[in-house]
C-alpha positions as CSV (number, residue, x, y, z in Angstrom):
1,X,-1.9,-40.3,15.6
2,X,-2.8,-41.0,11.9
3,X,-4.9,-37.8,11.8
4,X,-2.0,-35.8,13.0
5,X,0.0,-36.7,10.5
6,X,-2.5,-36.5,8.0
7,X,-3.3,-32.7,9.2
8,X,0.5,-32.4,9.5
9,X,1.4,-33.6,5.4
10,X,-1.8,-31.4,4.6
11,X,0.0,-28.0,6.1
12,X,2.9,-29.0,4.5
13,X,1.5,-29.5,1.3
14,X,-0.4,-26.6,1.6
15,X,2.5,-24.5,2.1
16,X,4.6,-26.3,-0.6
17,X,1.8,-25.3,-3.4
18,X,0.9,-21.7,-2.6
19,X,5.2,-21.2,-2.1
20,X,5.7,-23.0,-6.1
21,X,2.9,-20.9,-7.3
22,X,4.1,-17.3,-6.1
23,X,7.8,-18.5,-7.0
24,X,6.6,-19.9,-10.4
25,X,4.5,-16.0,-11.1
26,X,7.2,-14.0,-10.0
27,X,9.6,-16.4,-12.0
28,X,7.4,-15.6,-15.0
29,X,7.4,-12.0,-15.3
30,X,10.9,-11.6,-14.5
31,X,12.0,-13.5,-17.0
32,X,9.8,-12.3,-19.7
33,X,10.2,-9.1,-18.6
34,X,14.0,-8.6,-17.4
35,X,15.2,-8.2,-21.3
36,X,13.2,-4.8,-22.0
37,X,15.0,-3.5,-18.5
38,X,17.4,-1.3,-19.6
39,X,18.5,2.5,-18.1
40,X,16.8,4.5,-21.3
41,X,13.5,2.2,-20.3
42,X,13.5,3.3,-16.7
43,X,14.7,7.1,-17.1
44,X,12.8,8.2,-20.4
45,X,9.4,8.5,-21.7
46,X,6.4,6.4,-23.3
47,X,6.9,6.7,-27.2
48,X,5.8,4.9,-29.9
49,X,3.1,5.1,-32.6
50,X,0.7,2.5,-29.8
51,X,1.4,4.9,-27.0
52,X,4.1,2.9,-24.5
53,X,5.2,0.2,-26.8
54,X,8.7,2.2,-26.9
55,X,10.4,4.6,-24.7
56,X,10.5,4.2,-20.9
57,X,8.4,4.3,-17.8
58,X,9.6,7.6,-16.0
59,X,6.5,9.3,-15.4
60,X,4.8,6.6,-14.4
61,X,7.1,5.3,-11.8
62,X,7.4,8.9,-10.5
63,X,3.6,9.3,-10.4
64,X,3.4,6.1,-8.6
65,X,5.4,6.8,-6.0
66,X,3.4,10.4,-5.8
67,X,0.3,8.8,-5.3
68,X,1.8,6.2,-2.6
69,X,3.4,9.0,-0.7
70,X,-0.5,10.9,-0.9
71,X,-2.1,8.0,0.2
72,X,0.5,7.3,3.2
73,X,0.3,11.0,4.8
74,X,-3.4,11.2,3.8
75,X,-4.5,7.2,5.3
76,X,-1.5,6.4,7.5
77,X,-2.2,9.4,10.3
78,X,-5.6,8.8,10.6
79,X,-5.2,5.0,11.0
80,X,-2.6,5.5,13.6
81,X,-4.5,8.1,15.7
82,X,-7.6,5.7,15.6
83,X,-5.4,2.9,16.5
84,X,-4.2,4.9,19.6
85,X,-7.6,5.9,20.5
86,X,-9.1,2.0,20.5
87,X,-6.3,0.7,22.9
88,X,-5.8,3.9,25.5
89,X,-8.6,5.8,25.3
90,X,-11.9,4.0,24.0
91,X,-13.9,3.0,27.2
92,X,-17.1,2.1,26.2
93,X,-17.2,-1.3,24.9
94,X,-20.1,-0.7,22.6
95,X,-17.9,2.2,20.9
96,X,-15.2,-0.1,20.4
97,X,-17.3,-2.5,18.6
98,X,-19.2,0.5,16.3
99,X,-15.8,1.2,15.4
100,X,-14.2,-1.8,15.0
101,X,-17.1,-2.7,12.6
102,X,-16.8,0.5,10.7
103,X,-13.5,0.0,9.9
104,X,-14.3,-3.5,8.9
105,X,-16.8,-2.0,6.4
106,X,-14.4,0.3,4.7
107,X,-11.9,-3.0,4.2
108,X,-14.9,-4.5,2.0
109,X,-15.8,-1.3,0.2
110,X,-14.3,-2.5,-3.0
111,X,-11.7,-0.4,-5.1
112,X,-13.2,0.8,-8.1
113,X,-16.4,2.3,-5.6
114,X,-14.0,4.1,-3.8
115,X,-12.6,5.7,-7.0
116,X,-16.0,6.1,-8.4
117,X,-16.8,8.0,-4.9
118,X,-13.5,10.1,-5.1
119,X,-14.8,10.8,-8.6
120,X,-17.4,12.0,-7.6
121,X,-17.1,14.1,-4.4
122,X,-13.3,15.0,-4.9
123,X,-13.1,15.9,-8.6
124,X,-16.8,17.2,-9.6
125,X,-18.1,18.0,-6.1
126,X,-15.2,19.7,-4.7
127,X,-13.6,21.0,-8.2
128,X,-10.1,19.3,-7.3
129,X,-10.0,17.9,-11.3
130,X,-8.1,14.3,-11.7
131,X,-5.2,15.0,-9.6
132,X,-2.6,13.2,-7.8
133,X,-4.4,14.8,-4.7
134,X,-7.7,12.8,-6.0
135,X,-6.2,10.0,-6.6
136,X,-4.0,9.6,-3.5
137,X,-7.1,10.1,-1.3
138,X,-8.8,7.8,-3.0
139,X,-5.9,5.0,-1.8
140,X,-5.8,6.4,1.2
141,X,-9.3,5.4,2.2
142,X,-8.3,2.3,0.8
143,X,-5.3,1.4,3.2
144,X,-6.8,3.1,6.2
145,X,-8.2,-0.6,7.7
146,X,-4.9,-2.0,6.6
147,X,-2.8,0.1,8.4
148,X,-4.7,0.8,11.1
149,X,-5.8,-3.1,12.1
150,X,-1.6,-3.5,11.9
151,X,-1.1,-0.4,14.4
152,X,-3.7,-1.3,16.8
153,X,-1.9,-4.8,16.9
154,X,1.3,-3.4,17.7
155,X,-0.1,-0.9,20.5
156,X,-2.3,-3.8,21.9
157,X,1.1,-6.1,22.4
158,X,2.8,-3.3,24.4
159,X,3.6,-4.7,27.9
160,X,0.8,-3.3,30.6
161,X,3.8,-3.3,32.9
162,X,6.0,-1.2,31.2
163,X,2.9,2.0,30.4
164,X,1.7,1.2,34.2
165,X,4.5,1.7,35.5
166,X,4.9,5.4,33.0
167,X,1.4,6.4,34.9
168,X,3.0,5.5,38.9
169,X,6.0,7.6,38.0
170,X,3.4,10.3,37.8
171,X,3.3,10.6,33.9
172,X,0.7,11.4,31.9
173,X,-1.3,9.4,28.9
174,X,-0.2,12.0,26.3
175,X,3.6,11.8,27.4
176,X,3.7,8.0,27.9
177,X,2.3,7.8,24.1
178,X,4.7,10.1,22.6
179,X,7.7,9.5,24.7
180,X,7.1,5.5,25.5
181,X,4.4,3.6,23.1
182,X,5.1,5.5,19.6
183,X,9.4,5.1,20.1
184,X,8.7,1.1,21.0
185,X,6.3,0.4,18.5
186,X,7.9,3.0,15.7
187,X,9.2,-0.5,13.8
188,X,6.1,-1.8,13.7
189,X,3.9,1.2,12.8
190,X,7.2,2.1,9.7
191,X,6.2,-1.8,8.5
192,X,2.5,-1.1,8.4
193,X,3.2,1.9,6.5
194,X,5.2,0.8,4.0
195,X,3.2,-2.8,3.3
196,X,0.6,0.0,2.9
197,X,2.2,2.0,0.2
198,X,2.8,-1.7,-1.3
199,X,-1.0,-2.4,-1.6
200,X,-1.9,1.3,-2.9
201,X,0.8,1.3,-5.1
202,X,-0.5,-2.0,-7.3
203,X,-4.5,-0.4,-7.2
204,X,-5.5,0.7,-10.6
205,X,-9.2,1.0,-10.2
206,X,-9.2,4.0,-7.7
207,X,-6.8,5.9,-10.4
208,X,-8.5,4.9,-13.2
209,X,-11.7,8.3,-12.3
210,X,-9.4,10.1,-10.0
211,X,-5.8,10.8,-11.4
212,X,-4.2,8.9,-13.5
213,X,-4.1,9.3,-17.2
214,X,-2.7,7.5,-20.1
215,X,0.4,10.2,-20.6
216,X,1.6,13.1,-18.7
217,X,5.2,14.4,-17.7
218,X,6.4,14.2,-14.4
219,X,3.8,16.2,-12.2
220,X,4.8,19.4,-10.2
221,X,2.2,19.7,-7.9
222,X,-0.6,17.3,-6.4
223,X,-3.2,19.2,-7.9
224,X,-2.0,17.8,-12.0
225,X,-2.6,14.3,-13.5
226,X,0.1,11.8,-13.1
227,X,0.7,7.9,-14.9
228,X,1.1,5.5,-12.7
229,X,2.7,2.1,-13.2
230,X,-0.4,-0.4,-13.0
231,X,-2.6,1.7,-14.7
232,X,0.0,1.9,-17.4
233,X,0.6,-1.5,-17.0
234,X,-3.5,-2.4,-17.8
235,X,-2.9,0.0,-20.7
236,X,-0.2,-1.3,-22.0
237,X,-2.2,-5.0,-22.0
238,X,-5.3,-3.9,-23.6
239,X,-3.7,-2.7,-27.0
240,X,-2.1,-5.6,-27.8
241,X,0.1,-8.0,-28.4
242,X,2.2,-5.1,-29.7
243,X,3.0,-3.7,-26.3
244,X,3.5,-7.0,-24.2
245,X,7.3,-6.7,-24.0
246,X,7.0,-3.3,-22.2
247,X,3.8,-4.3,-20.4
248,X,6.0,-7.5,-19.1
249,X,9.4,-4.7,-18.2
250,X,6.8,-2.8,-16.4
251,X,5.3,-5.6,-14.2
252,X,9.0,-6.8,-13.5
253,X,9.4,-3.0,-12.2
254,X,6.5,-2.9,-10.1
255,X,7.1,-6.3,-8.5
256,X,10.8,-5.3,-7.6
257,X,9.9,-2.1,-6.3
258,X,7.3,-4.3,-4.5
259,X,9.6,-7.0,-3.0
260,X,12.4,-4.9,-2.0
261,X,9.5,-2.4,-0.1
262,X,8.7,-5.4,1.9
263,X,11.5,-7.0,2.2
264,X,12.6,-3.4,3.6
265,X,9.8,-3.2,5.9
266,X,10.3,-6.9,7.2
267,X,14.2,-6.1,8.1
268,X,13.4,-2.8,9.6
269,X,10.4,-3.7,11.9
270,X,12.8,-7.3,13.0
271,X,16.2,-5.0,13.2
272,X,13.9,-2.2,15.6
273,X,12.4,-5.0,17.6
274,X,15.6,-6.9,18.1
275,X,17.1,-3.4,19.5
């Protein structure tokens, strides 16, 4: 009886701490960094004899979400497609483990190899240049396991009744995917998505050899350079004490584009599920 308690005032504990501490950080930046947020901050661009220490953030919250939406398309149809294969069609139990351990292996590659190996193959190998195109692969190999450990979750939990009962009516695997699975699970799979924009969107490592750079205008294309708003941020923090009021506006940008991306994801996936 004691120990349950104990166990029980440990948990709570627990939970108290880590909630203070990511109340107290986010606390922190916001209100360091909610008096430089202005409308000329977030719509013009980096000025300033240090490079960012005046003017705004455009580009690089343009370029972010260039190299989120690149990494999304680029990592999130692969991961689904592999997801789908491990729960409907992989039969071989030894192929499910190879695989399942190979995408284990990718989560643990850390960021700055995979941008050194984007580098690389992508920008010398293959002649791409430092692109968006680079740079959003790069991140998509990065969120592959993320979103793809999420979606196989989600396809694992649909009822065995509900697809058996697809294949008695007479229909095959490929309509009761498209037609059944993907429509129940599409809240889900959206979530996955978007928490993995979230986690390629605060990566400045892969973006540091791949496709961001210190300045550029809002790209055209994938195949230009484009800022991006944690490697601006990093920028921002290594010259100076100078630039720490904009470095602090542009962490309280990132962290509300952040929290409202999954705090959209959370509704979404409870609001499809509810239906």
């Amino acid at each position: 009886m004691i120990r349950s308690r104990l166990v029980k005032i440990w948990a709570y504990a627990s939970f108290i701490l880590i909630a203070a501490i990511v109340v107290f950080l986010f606390a922190f930046v916001f209100i360091k960094g909610a008096g430089t947020i202005s409308w000329t901050f977030l719509t013009d661009i980096p000025r300033g004899a240090v490079l960012g220490s005046e003017g705004g953030i455009l580009p690089a919250i343009a370029g972010s979400f260039l190299f989120t939406a690149t990494a999304a398309v680029l990592g999130g149809i692969p991961a689904i497609t592999s997801a789908l294969y491990m729960v409907f069609f992989c039969k071989s139990k030894n192929m499910g483990v190879l695989f399942k351990s190979l995408i284990q292996c990718i989560a643990g590659i850390p960021s700055i190899v995979l941008g050194l190996f984007a580098y690389s193959f992508l920008v010398k190998d293959l002649g791409l240049g430092r692109c968006v195109l680079s740079g959003g692969t790069a991140l998509a190999v990065m969120i592959l396991p993320f979103i793809e450990v999420r979606a196989e979750k989600a396809f694992s939990e649909m009822k065995e009744q509900v697809i058996h009962s697809s294949y008695a009516l007479g229909c095959s695997k490929t309509y009761t995917i498209f037609k059944l699975v993907l429509p129940s699970c599409r809240g889900e799979l959206v979530s996955a998505i978007i928490l993995g924009c979230c986690y390629a969107m605060g990566a400045t490592a892969p973006l540091i050899f791949t496709g961001g750079v210190a300045f550029s205008a809002v790209p055209d294309s994938l195949a230009k350079p484009a800022m991006a708003l944690p490697l601006h941020l990093y920028l921002l923090i290594a010259q100076g004490t100078t630039s720490l009021p904009t470095a602090y506006g542009t962490a309280f940008v990132m962290m509300a584009i952040l929290l409202i991306s999954n705090m959209a994801a959370t509704l979404y996936a409870a609001r499809v599920r509810k239906k």
